[in-house]
Steps between C-alpha positions, in 0.01 A plus 500: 500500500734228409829612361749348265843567460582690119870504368535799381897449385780320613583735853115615545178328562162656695233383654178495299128408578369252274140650507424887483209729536357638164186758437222385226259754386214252479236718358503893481553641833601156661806392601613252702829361652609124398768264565687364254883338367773777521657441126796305390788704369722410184722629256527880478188551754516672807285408798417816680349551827233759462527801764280776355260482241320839354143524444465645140200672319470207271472220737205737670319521130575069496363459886192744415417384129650210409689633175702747371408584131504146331679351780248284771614364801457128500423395871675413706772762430805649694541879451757724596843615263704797702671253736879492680626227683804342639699162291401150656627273180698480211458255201837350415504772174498784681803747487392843588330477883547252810318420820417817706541758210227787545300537173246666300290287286447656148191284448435507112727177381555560105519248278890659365470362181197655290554835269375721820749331695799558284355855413557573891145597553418134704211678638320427176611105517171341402599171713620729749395301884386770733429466855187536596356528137291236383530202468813565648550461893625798719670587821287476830644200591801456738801366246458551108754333262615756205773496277795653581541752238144676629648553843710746643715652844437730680696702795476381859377901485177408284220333714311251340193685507673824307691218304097391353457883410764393187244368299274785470772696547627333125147579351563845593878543361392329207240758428701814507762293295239435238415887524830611437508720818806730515615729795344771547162382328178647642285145596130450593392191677134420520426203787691482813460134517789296629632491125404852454720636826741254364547680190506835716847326636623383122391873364719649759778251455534608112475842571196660481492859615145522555251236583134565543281209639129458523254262690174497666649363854703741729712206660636440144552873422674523840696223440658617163534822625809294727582337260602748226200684340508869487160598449200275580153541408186334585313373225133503703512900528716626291597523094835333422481625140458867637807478784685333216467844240548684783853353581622439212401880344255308283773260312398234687747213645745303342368150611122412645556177638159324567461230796190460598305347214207740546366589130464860529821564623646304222282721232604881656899356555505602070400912627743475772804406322726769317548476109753269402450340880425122578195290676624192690229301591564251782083399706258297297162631440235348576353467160717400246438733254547901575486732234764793437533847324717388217472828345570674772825260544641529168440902504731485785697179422480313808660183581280255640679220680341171613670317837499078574716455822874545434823359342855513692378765753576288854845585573413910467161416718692376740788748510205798533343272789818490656607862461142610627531260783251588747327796341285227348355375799157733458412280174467172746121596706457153605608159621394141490616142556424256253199324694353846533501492052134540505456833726844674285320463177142597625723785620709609221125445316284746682765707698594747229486814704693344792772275279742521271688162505394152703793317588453136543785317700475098426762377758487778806389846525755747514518794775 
């Protein structure tokens, strides 16, 4: 690969290739790896060679079906948004990073200037460019450019592969933010997803005294069993609403935090929450329309709370990473280089017994 020579400021420079490898889904369940121009740099963009990128639950639903709701891939497309990387180039604007910082790439790039936007709630920018989203290109290639105020450090302590785990990591903080969770709350988690053993980590972090998980697959129950859940349940055998009454001395719990977009589970989180408690509702169903017990909600006055992403939740993310350090590792079931892109997604597609999260590595695959 040719190289050129980038300044990055007056006392650094690096070398840079001028071509880099990129994954296009082609077609659902195709993906190939292409060559083409590493991008230019200016003002307050960062270049930022990739190291890790995440395999997420909504790039599997773009690889497997084209679309997400209203959104459709248009082909060729380049998926992938929970990345971490290491600075290559500066533009000449740039203030807050410099060649060979270690960062975390917050990939949703708000527009800053729209009601949302000055509200704080940038997560609901409607011009907001989102990796990997459609139209808008993502993060299996080998350098992205991004603005600078969408990146940020991390420790020398933090792999890049943990340092990835920020972004759903940010979904998960935001939700029991949303919620309102207090110490000492009694949570349920339904879905032990990656975002769903995320929030098993966030529920903890805010306090939680008791947190009761369900899913279908025993690697996921194990795994948030490590991480933090005190009572797991398994969804194929037995009755989460029952253990639930049980616990609680038939109040219920204080938060039912749903994950895994399954219908049902969405309908019985209303008899599983206490009166006066809250729903937080994180996984997308798969049909767009899921009908509720009102009555039974405002006889007990629930709060139902919607989730989209995250606003200002990096820095904590990666302070939680950080402290958890290696306790993580379980979360990360398997490994592959960039040119391998095609066998991680088939993987993270079909695999959901034996993983939890792919981890792609564009420029070399870590140990």
């Amino acid at each position: 690969m040719p190289k050129t020579k980038l300044a990055a400021s007056e006392k650094e420079s690096v070398l840079v290739p001028e071509t880099m490898k990129s994954a296009y889904l082609q077609r659902p369940l195709e993906v190939s790896v292409e060559e083409e121009r590493v991008p230019n740099v200016t003002g307050k963009e960062v270049l930022v060679k990739l190291m890790a990128v995440g395999v997420c639950g909504s790039d599997i639903h773009y690889f497997a079906h084209g679309r997400i709701g209203k959104r459709y891939v248009q082909y060729p497309h380049v998926q992938g948004h929970e990345c971490a990387g290491i600075v290559v180039s500066i533009g000449e604007k740039v203030t807050k990073f410099k060649v060979g910082d270690r960062v975390a790439v917050e990939p949703g790039v708000a527009c800053m200037n729209c009601e949302w936007c000055k509200e704080g709630r940038y997560n609901l920018c409607p011009d907001v460019q989102f990796l990997s989203t459609p139209p808008v290109k993502g993060a299996f290639v080998q350098y992205l450019r991004h603005p600078e105020d969408f990146l940020f450090p991390i420790p020398d302590s933090l792999s890049y592969e943990h340092a990835t785990l920020a972004e759903p990591l940010s979904v998960s903080i935001h939700a029991v933010k949303r919620g309102g969770l207090t110490p000492g709350s009694t949570v349920a988690i339904t879905g032990m997803g990656p975002v769903g053993l995320m929030t098993v980590i966030a529920a903890k972090a805010f306090g939680a005294k008791e947190i009761i998980v369900s899913d279908i697959e025993p690697l996921r129950l194990e795994t948030a069993r490590k991480f933090g859940a005190t009572k797991i349940f398994n969804a194929a055998n037995e009755d989460l609403n029952a253990a639930i009454e049980e616990i609680t001395s038939g109040l219920g719990v204080d938060m039912i935090i749903e994950t895994s977009g399954n219908a049902k589970v969405l309908q019985s989180s209303i008899e599983s929450a206490k009166r006066g408690g809250s729903v937080v509702v994180i996984g997308f169903p798969a049909i767009e329309e899921v009908p509720l017990n009102i009555t039974l909600m405002l006889q007990k006055e629930i709060d139902l709370f919607s989730v989209y992403r995250y606003t200002n939740t990096y820095p904590l993310a990666i302070s939680l990473l950080d402290t958890i350090g290696s306790k993580i590792k379980p979360i990360i079931t398997d490994k592959y280089p960039l040119e391998d892109i095609q066998e991680a997604m088939n993987q993270a597609h079909t695999n959901r017994s034996g993983s939890l999260k792919v981890m792609v590595y564009p420029n070399h695959l870590q140990d």
